[in-house]
Wavefront OBJ file of the C-alpha trace (Angstrom):
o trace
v 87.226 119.523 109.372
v 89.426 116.800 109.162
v 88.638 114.297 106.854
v 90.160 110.402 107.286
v 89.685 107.403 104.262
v 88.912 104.635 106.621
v 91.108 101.824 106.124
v 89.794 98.528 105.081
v 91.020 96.646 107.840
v 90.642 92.861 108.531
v 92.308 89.790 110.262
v 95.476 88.468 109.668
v 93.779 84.965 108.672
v 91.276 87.010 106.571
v 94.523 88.964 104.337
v 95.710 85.029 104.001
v 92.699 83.729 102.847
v 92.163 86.992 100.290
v 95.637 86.161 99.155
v 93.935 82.728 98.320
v 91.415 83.647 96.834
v 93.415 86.163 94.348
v 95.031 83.371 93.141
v 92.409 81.031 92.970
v 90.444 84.276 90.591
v 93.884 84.236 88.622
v 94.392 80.716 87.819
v 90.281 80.017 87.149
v 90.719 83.412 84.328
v 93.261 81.507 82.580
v 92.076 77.925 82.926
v 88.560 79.481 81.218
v 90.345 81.160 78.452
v 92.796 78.211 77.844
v 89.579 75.935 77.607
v 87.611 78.885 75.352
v 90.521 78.292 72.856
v 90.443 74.344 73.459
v 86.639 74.834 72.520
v 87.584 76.854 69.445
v 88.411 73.216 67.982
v 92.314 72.623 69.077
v 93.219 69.685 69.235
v 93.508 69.398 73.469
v 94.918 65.950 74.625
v 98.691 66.650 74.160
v 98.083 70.648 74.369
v 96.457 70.041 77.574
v 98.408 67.196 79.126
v 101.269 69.638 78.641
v 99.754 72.812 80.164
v 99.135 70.399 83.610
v 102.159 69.205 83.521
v 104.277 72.348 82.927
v 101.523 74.340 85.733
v 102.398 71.744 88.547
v 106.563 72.143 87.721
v 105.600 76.102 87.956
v 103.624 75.654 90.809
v 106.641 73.248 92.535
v 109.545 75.834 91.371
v 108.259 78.841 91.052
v 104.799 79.790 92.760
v 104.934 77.561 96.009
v 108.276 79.583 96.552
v 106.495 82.757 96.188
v 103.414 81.706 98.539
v 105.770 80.725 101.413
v 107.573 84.272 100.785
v 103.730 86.156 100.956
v 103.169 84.017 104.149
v 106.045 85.108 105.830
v 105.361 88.262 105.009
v 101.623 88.494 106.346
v 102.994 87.558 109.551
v 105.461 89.201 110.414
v 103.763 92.460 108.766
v 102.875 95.295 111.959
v 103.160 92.634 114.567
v 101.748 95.032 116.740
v 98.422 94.845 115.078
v 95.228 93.101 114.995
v 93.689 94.248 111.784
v 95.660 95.157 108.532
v 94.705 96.838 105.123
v 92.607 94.315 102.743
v 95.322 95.116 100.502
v 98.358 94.274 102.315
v 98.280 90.747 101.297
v 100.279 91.579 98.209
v 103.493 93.574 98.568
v 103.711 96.728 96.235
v 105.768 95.278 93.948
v 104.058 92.322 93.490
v 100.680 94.201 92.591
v 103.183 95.764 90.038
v 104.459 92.680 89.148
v 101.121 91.221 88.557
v 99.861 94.187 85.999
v 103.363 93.526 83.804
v 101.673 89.693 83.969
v 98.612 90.495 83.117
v 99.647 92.996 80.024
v 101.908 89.914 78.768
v 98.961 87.170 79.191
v 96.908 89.740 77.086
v 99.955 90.742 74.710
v 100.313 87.151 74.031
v 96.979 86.868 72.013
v 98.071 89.095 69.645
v 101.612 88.064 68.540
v 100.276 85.187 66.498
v 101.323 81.744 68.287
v 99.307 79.487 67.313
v 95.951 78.637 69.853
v 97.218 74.969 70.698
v 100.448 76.674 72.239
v 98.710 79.842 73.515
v 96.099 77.521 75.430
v 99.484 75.607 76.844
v 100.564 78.575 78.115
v 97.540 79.618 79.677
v 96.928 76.334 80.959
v 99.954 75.860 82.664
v 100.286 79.389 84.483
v 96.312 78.899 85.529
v 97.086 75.486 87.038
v 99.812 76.104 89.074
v 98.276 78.985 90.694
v 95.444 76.907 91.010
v 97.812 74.333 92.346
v 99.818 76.932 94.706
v 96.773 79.208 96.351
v 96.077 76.180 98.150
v 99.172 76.767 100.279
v 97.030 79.385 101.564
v 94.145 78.385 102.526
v 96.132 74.968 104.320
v 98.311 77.873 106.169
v 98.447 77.064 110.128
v 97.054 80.725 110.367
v 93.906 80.005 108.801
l 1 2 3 4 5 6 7 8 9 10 11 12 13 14 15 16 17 18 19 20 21 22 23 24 25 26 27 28 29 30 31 32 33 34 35 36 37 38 39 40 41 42 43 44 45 46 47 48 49 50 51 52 53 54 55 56 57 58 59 60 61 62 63 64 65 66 67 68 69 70 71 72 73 74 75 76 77 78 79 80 81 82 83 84 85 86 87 88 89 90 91 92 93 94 95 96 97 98 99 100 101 102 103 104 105 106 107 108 109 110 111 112 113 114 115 116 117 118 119 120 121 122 123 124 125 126 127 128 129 130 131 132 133 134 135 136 137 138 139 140 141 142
C-alpha cells in the first residue's frame, strides 16, 4: 500500500485572498483586545488616536512592503501550476516569524506596561494589518 496526504490545493487567487483574510483574523484579534482593555476603563481618546495613527505609519512602512513582497511571491511560486498548497501563501519563515509575534503580543501582557500603552500597541499593529490585508484582496489577481 502506498499511502499519499492529499494536498490542500487551491487557486492562485484563492492563496491571495487566504493571505487576506489571515491578516484581516490578525489585525481584528488585536483591535478586540486593544478595545477589551479600552473597556477596562482607560482613558481611550489620546491612547486610541495614537494606536491609528502609529497602525497606518506601520501599515505605510512596514506591512504594505511586506504584502507587495507575499504578492510577488504567490505569483511567481510553481508557475507551472494551477493549484498550490492552502498554506503556501505564507513563506516558512514568515509562519515562523509570525509565532515569535504572537509569543511577544502575549509576553507583552505580562511585563507590566501600563493598559493605556499596551492597548496603543495593540491598536496600532491591529490597524495596520487591518489597513495592509486590503492590498490583497484589491490585488489584480483577485
Amino acid at each position: 500500500m502506498n499511502w499519499t496526504i492529499p494536498e490542500p490545493a487551491v487557486s492562485r487567487k484563492a492563496l491571495i485572498l487566504s493571505a487576506g483574510l489571515f491578516w484581516v483574523i490578525g489585525g481584528v484579534v488585536l483591535v478586540i483586545r486593544a478595545g477589551l482593555i479600552f473597556r477596562g476603563g482607560v482613558d481611550l481618546v489620546w491612547p486610541a488616536a495614537i494606536g491609528v495613527v502609529l497602525g497606518s505609519l506601520k501599515h505605510r512602512i512596514v506591512f504594505s512592503k511586506v504584502v507587495a513582497v507575499n504578492l510577488q511571491r504567490i505569483r511567481e511560486l510553481s508557475p507551472h501550476k494551477d493549484k498550490l498548497c492552502l498554506f503556501a501563501f505564507q513563506s516558512v519563515e514568515s509562519y515562523l516569524f509570525v509565532i515569535l509575534m504572537v509569543g511577544l503580543a502575549h509576553g507583552l501582557r505580562y511585563v507590566g506596561l501600563p493598559p493605556a500603552v499596551l492597548a496603543t500597541i495593540y491598536l496600532a499593529i491591529g490597524a495596520g494589518l487591518l489597513l495592509s490585508s486590503v492590498g490583497y484582496f484589491k490585488s489584480t489577481d483577485c
